[in-house]
N, C-alpha and C positions, 0 to 999 in steps of 0.2 A: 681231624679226620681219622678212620679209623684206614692203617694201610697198611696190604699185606704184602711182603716183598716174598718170593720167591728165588732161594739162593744168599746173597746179603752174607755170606761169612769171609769170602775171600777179595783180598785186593779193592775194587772200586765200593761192595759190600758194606765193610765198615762206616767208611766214611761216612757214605750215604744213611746209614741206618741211623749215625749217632745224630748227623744234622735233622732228619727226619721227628727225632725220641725230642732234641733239641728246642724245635720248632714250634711242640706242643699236640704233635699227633701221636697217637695209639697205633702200636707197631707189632706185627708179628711174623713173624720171620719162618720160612717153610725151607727146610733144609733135611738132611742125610743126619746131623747132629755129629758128625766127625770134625768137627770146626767148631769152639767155642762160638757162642753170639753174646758181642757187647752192643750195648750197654747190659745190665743185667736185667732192667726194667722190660727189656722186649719179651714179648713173648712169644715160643718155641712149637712149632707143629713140624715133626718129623717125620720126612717122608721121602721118594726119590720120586723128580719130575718124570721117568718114563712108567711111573703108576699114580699119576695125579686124579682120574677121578674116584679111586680109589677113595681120597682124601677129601671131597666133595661135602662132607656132613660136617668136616673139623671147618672145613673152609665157612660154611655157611654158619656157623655157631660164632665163630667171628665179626661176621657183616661188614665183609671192606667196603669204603668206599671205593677206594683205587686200589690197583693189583700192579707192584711194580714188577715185572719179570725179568728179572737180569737172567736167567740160566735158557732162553728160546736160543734156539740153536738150530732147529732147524721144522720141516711142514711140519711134523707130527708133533713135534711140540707145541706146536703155536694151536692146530685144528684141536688139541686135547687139552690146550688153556680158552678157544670158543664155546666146545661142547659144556669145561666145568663153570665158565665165571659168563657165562649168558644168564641175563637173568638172576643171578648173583650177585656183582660187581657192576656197577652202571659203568668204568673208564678203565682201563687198563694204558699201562706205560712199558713199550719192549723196547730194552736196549739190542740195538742192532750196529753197524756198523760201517765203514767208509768203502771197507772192501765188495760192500756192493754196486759200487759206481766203474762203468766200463774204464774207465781211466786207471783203475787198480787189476783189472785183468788184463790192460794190456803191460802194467809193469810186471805179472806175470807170465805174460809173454802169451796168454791162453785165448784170445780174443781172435777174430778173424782178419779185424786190420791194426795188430799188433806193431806191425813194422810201420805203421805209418805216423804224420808226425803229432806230436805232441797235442792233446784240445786246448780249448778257452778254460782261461780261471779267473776269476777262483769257482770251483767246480760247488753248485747251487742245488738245491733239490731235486729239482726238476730234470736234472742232468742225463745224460744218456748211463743206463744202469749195463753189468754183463749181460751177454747175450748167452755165454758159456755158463752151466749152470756148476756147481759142484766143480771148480777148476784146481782145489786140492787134491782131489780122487782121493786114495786110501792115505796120504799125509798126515789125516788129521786122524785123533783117540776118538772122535764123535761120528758115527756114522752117519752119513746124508746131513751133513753141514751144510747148509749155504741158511743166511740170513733174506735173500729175497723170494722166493716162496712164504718163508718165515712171516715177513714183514705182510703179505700179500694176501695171506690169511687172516688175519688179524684187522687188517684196515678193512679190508671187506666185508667184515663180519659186522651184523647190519646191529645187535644187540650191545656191541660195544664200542664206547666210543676212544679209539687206539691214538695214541701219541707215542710215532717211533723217534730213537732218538741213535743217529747214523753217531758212533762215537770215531774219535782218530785212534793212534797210535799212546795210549795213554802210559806216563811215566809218574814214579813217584815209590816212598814208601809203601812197603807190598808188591811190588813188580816182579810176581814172579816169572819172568821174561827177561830182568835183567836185561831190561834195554841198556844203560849207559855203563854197564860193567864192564865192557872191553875199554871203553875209552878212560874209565876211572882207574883201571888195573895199570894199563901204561903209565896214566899220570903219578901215582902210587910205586910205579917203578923206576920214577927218576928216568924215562925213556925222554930222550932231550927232542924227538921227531917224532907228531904220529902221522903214518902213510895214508891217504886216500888216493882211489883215484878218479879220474879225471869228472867222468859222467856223478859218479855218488857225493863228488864232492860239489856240484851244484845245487845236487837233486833237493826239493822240496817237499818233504814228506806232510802230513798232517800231523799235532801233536796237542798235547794238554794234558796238563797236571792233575794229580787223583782227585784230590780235594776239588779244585775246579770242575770238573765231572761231575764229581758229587755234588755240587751247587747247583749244574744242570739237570740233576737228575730231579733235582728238592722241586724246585720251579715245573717241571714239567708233573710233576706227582700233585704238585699244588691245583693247576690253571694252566696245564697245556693241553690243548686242541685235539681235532682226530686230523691229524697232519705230521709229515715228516719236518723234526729238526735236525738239521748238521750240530756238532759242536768239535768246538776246538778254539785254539790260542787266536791271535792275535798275531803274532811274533812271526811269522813266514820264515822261518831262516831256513839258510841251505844247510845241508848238513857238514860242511867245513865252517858255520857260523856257529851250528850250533856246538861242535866242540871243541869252539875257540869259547862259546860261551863257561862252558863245562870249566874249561881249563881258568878261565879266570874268576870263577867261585872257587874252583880247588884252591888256587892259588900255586900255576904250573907256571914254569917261565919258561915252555918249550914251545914250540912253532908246528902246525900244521902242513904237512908238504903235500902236493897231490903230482903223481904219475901218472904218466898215460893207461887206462885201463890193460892192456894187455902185457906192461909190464910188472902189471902189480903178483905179486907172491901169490898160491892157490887160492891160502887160507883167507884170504882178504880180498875176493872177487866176488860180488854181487851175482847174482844168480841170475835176479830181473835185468826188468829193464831201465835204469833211473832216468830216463829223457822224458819222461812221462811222469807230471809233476802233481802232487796229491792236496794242494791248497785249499781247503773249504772255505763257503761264502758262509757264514755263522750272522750276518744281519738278522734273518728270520728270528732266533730264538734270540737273540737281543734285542731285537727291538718289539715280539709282540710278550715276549714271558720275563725281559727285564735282567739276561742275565750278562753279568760281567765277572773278571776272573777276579779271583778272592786274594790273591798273592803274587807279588812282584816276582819276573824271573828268578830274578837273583835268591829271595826265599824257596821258591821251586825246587830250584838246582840243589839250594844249599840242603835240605831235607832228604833229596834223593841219593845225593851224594854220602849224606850218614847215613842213609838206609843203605848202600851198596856197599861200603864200607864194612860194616856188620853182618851183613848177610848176601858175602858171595857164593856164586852157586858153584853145585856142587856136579860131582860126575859127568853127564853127557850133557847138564847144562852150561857147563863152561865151556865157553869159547876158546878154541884154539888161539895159541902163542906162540910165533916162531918170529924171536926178535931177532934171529941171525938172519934168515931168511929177508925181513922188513930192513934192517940193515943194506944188504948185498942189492935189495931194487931203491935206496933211497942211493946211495954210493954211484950209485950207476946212472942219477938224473944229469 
């Protein structure tokens, strides 16, 4: 197939592109061109998605079959990927994400019945999505963010046939988010305790590995539907499991301890709300597109863990460290 990603240089990008080149499909990739694209076989149309039909003639000289979209972000990107690939592209594939399920704005606290308790999981497609639209307001670098408007133009659009694919919390080489940074920093500092507390240390987030991603993403580019899939792990763990998991790839011989939330240090106080649990039902894209994860935890971790090693971040993306501080509330359980 011939498939054109739009974006494909950063983080979940790579992967995807190389298994795609891989696989035996003809690939060309629509980006800014500030990001090298591997492999080197793919080929290059440079452009920035808030002037895509600008690019409408490069696109068509192409002839995708599928249009994967990892950079939709929000309505007018999505209404300005219907106007170009109608007619176009017969299927298109948006990656969208978990935080459109009402169950992640009330861990944002942004919901109407925020305070109340916990839903059903493991949370399924069909599930109760925000009601609150836009519940980052100006937090985020992308203006008018939210992925369900996003997602709602795109399925609805009657010329194309859309396979969104809701992702989790995804970890791995390329993270620039440095999700497991603070916890590898500690274990790399000989810290013999790391602090949680109480609520965050049960809390069940959603998660999955890049490369796994990208194996969902390969599947739904291939022979996935005009339907919403969830993806993620398997593993459910709480996040005191998972960096007890962490700690025994590092190879840490220190213990997890968790405090009662309001004794915990600033620096280490959840914002949300963690009683409100983010587990996905991932059957659907298992059992109707066949996927399952590529690599054992233990590989996972170990990969992420030399990627974090080598490339911790820098300036305001580092996380705060106040091991006196995490000391004087562990001293005092």
């Amino acid at each position: 197939m011939r498939v054109l990603v739009l974006g494909g240089s950063n983080f979940i990008g790579p992967p995807t592109v190389r298994r795609l080149v891989e696989r035996g499909h003809r690939v060309a990739v629509f980006n800014r061109g500030s990001t090298a694209v591997e492999p080197i076989s793919v080929e290059h149309i440079k452009g920035d998605r808030d002037t895509l039909p600008e690019h409408r003639m490069a696109f068509a000289a192409f002839a995708p079959d599928v249009v994967l979209h990892g950079i939709c972000m929000t309505q007018a990107h999505a209404e300005a990927a219907v106007e170009v690939f109608s007619g176009l592209a017969p299927r298109l594939v948006m990656l969208s994400s978990c935080d459109v399920y009402r169950a992640f704005g009330r861990v944002l606290r942004t919901e109407p019945d925020s305070d109340g308790p916990p839903g059903p999981l493991p949370i399924a497609e069909d599930a109760p999505l925000r009601v609150v639209l836009r519940p980052y307001g100006d937090a985020v670098r992308i203006p008018g963010y939210d992925k369900i408007p996003a997602e709602r133009a795109l399925l609805d659009a009657p010329a194309l046939s859309t396979s969104v694919l809701r992702l989790p919390m995804v970890y791995g080489p390329g993270d620039h988010r440095h999700r497991i940074y603070g916890y590898v920093r500690r274990m790399a500092d000989g810290r013999p305790r790391i602090l949680l507390g109480e609520t965050v240390a049960a809390w069940r987030p959603c998660r999955a590995y890049v490369e796994d991603v990208a194996h969902a993403i390969t599947l739904a580019v291939e022979k996935g539907q005009r339907r919403v899939y969830n993806v993620g792990d398997t593993h459910d763990l709480s996040e005191k499991a998972w960096v007890e998991a962490i700690g025994a790839v590092f190879g840490w011989r220190g213990r997890v301890v968790t405090a009662p939330d309001a004794a915990l240090p600033e620096h280490l106080r959840f914002e949300g709300d963690a009683r409100h649990h983010l587990t996905l039902d991932t059957r659907r894209i298992r059992d109707e597109l066949g996927f399952a994860e590529t690599a054992s935890l233990t590989e996972a971790l170990r990969a992420t863990i030399d990627f974090t090693a080598k490339h911790p971040p820098i300036g305001e993306m580092a996380p705060p460290l106040n091991y006196a501080a995490e000391d004087a509330a562990i001293a005092g359980l």
